[in-house]
C-alpha positions in Angstrom: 0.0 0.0 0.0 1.1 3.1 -0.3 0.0 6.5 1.4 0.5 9.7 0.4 -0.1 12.7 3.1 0.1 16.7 2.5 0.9 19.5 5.0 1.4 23.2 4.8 -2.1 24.2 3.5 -3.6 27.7 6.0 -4.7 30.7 5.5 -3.4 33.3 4.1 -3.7 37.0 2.2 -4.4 37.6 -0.9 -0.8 38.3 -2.5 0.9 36.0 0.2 2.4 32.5 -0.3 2.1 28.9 0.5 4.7 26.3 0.0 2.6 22.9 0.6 4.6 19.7 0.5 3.3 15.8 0.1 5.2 12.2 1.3 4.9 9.2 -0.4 5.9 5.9 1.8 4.8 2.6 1.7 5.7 -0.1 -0.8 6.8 1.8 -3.8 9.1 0.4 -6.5 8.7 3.6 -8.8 7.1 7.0 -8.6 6.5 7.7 -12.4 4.7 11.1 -11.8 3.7 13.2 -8.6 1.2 16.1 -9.1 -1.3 18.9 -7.0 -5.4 19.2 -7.3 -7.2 21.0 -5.9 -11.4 21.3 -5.6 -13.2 24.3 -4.5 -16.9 23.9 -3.0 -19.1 23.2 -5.4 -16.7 22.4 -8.1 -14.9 19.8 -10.0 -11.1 18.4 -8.8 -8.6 20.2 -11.1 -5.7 19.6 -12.4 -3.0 22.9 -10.4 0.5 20.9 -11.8 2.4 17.8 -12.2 5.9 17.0 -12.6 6.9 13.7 -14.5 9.9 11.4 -13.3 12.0 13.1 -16.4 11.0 16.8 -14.8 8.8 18.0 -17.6 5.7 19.5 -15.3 2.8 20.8 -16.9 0.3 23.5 -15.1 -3.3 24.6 -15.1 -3.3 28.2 -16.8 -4.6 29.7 -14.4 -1.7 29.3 -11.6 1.3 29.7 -14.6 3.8 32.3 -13.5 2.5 32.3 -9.7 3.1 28.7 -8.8 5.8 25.8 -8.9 5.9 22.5 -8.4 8.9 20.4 -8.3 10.2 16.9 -6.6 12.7 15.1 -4.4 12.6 11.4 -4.4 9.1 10.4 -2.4 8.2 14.1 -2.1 6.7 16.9 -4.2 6.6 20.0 -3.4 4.0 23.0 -4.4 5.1 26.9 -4.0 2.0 29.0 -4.7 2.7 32.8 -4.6 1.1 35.6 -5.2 -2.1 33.5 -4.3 -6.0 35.5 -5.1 -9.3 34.3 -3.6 -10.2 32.1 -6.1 -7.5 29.7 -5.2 -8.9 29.0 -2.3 -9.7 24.9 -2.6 -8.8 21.6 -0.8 -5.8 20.7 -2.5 -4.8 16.8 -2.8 -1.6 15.5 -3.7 -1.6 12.5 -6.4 1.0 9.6 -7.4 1.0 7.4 -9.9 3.3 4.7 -8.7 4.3 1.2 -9.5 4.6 -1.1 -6.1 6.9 -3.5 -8.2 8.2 -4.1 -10.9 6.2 -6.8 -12.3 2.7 -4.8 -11.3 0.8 -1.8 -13.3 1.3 1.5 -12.2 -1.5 2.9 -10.0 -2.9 6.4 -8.9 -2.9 7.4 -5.5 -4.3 10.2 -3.9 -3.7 11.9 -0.4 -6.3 13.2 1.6 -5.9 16.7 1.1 -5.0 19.8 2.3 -7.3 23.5 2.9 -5.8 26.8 1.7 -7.9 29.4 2.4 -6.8 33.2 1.0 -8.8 35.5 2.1 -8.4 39.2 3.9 
């Protein structure tokens, strides 16, 4: 099994930062890509950014320029500056990770973290 768990999520200003930060552990062979969501009430989970075991990292337009994801080993990592209201979401870390090396990869999702930017 493998479990995934975020920390850093808050509150904070608009204009502030957050740097939020996931662990992988468990029984995990490979980590072929690590990546942030996030959901806001009454909306869908969206893709914020990703970063693939090579380093390529894609992100959602609408955080481009303000936030940063990157990865060490079994953790990833999520800057967010200059952050607005409408950021404000549960944000869940994902993996897609192969347990050995004979199995499928699989996605696997944390619980989730709240950031809440508000004055």
């Amino acid at each position: 099994q493998v479990h995934l768990v975020e920390s850093g999520g808050g509150l904070v200003q608009p204009g502030g930062s957050l740097r939020l930060s996931c662990a992988a552990s468990g029984s995990i062979f490979e980590i072929n890509s690590m990546g942030w969501y996030r959901q806001a009430p009454g909306k869908q989970r969206e893709l914020v950014a990703a970063i693939m075991s090579g380093g390529s990292t894609n992100y959602a337009d609408s955080v481009k320029g303000r936030f940063t994801v990157s990865r060490d080993n079994a953790m990833v990592y999520l800057q967010m500056n200059s952050l607005k209201p409408e950021d404000t979401a549960l944000y869940y870390c994902n993996a897609i990770v192969a347990v050995t090396d004979r199995e499928p990869n699989r996605l696997y999702w944390g619980q989730g973290t709240q950031v809440t930017v508000s004055s």
